[in-house]
N, C-alpha and C positions, 0 to 999 in steps of 0.2 A: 703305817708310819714307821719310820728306821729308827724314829729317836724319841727318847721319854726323859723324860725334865725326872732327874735325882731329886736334885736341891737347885736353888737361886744359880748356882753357880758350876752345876755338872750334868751331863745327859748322858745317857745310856744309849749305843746303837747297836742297834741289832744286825750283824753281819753273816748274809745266806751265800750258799756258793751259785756261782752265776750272777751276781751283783756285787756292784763296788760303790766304795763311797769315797768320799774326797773332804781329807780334812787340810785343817793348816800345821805344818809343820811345827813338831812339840806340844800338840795340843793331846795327845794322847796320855793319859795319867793313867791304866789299869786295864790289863785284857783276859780274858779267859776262851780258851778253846786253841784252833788251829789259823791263826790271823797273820797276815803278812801285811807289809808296810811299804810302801815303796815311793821314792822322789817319784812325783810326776814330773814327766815331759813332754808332752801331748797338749799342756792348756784344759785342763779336765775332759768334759764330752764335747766340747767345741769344736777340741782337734787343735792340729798343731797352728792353723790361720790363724785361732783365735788367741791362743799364746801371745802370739807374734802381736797382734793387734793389740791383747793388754800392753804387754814389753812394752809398745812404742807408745803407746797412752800412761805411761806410768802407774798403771793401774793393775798390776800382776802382783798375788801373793804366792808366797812358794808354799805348794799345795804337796800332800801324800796320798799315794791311792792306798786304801785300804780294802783288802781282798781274802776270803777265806770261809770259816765257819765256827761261829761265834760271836762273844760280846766284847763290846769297847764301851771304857768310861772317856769323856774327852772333857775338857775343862781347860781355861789360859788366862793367866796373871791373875788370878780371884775374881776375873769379868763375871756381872751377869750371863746368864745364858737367856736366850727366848727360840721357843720351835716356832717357825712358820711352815704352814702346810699350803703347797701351790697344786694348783686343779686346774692347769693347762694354760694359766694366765703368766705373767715374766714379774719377776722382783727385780727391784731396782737396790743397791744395797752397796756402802763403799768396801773393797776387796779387804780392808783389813780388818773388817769388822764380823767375815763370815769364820767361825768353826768348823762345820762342816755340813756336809751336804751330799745327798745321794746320787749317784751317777747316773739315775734317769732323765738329769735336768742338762739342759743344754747352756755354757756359759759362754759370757759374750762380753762388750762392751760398749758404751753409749757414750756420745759426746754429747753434755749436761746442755750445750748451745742449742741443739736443735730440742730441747724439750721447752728451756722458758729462754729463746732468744736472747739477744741481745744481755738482759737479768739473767739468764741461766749460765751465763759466762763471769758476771757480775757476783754472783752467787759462790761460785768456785774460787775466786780471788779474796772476798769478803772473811768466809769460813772457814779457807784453808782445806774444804775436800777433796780441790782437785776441780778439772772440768772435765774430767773422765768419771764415770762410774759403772760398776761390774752388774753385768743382767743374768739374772736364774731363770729359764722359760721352761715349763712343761708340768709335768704332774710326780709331786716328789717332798721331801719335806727340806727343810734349811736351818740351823743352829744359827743365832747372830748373839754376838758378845754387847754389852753395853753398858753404862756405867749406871748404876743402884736403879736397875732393872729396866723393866719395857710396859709400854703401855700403849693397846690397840686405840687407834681413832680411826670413826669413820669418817668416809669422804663422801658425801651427794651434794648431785647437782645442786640440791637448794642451799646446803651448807659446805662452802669449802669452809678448808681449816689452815689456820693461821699459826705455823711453828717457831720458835726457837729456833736459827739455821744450827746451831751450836749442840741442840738435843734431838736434832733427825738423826734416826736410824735408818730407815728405810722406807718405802712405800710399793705399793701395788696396785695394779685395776686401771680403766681408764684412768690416765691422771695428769693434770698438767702442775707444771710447780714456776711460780714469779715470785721474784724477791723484790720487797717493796720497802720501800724506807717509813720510817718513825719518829721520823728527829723533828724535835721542838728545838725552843733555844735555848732551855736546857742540857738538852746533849749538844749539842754544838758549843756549847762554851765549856761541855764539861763535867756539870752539876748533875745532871740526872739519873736517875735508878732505870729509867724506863730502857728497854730494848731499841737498838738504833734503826735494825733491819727487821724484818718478817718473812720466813719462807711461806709463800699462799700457795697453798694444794687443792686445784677444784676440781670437779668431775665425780667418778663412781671410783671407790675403789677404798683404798686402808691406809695409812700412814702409822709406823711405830718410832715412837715417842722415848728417850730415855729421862731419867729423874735426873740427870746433870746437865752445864756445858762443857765437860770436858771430854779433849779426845781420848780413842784409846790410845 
C-alpha cells in the first residue's frame, strides 16, 4: 500500500522510482527525498480520452503526478482522510473528493443514469453531485477527503443500505444505487426533521459513509 493514515486528516505516501502517484493539486504539505511534481495532462492512467471525457462530464479535478524517490505528507483544507484499498474491482467516488491515488489504477467516468436509471439522474439534481462521477479500476490504494471522517458499510444482497445522499462518499463491489423518497406531510408542508430522499445501495460490495451533510 502507498499510503498510511498519519492522523484523521494527513497520509503519508511512499514514493519508489518507476511508480507514480496522482494527487490533487495543493494537496501536498511535506516531502523528504528526491520528489518531483508535475501538472498532469494526460487524465491520470486513463490517458488523454479519459480527460477529455471528465472535461466534458464536468467531472475533472486538476490532478499532479507525483514521481521520484521518497516520502510525501498530503493533506487539504483540514478534510478527513480515509485510505481505500482496491483488489481489482472499480471505486466509484466524486472527483473532488479524491487526494490521491496510485497510478496503478485506471481512471475514468460514469454517467450516474445508467447506474440507478431514471433516480440516478434524480439523484444528481437532488444532491447537487453531479450526474457524472470519477471511477478508480484495478489493484491500488486511494486517499478520499470527507467531512468528520468515514465509515465502512457493508452492502449484501440480503441487506442493502440506505444513505444520507448528502453523507455518501463513495462506494464499491457489485452495486446498484436508487434514490427513493421519504416524505410524509410533514416534509411536505415543511415541519419535519425526517430525511426527504434515501440513497438505496444493494448488491455485494461497501459503501463510505461521512459523519456530515456537507459538501467539500
Amino acid at each position: 500500500m502507498a499510503f498510511r493514515e498519519i492522523n484523521s486528516m494527513m497520509v503519508e505516501a511512499t514514493v519508489v522510482p518507476g511508480q507514480r502517484l496522482f494527487s490533487q493539486r495543493g494537496a501536498m504539505l511535506a516531502y523528504r527525498g528526491d520528489v518531483t511534481f508535475t501538472p498532469n495532462l494526460q487524465g491520470g492512467q486513463g490517458g488523454l480520452m479519459s480527460m477529455i471525457g471528465r472535461r466534458v462530464a464536468g467531472e475533472a479535478a486538476p490532478l499532479m503526478t507525483v514521481e521520484g524517490n521518497g516520502m510525501v505528507l498530503f493533506g487539504h483544507g483540514g478534510h478527513h482522510v480515509h485510505v481505500i484499498t482496491l483488489t481489482g474491482d472499480t471505486l466509484y467516488v466524486e472527483a473532488d473528493r479524491l487526494l490521491a491515488f496510485e497510478g496503478t489504477l485506471e481512471q475514468g467516468t460514469m454517467f450516474m443514469g445508467s447506474q440507478g436509471g431514471v433516480m440516478g439522474l434524480v439523484r444528481g439534481q437532488v444532491t447537487g453531485q453531479g450526474l457524472f462521477t470519477t471511477t478508480l479500476r484495478g489493484h491500488g490504494s486511494v486517499a478520499v477527503m470527507a467531512h468528520g471522517g468515514v465509515f465502512e458499510l457493508p452492502i449484501t444482497p440480503q441487506r442493502p443500505v440506505h444513505v444520507d445522499p448528502q453523507a455518501y462518499v463513495a462506494h464499491h463491489g457489485d452495486v446498484r444505487n436508487r434514490l427513493s423518497t421519504a416524505l410524509g406531510w410533514r416534509e411536505l408542508v415543511g415541519r419535519g426533521s425526517g430525511e426527504g430522499f434515501q440513497l438505496e445501495l444493494s448488491g455485494s460490495g461497501t459503501v463510505y459513509v461521512q459523519a456530515s451533510e456537507e459538501k467539500l
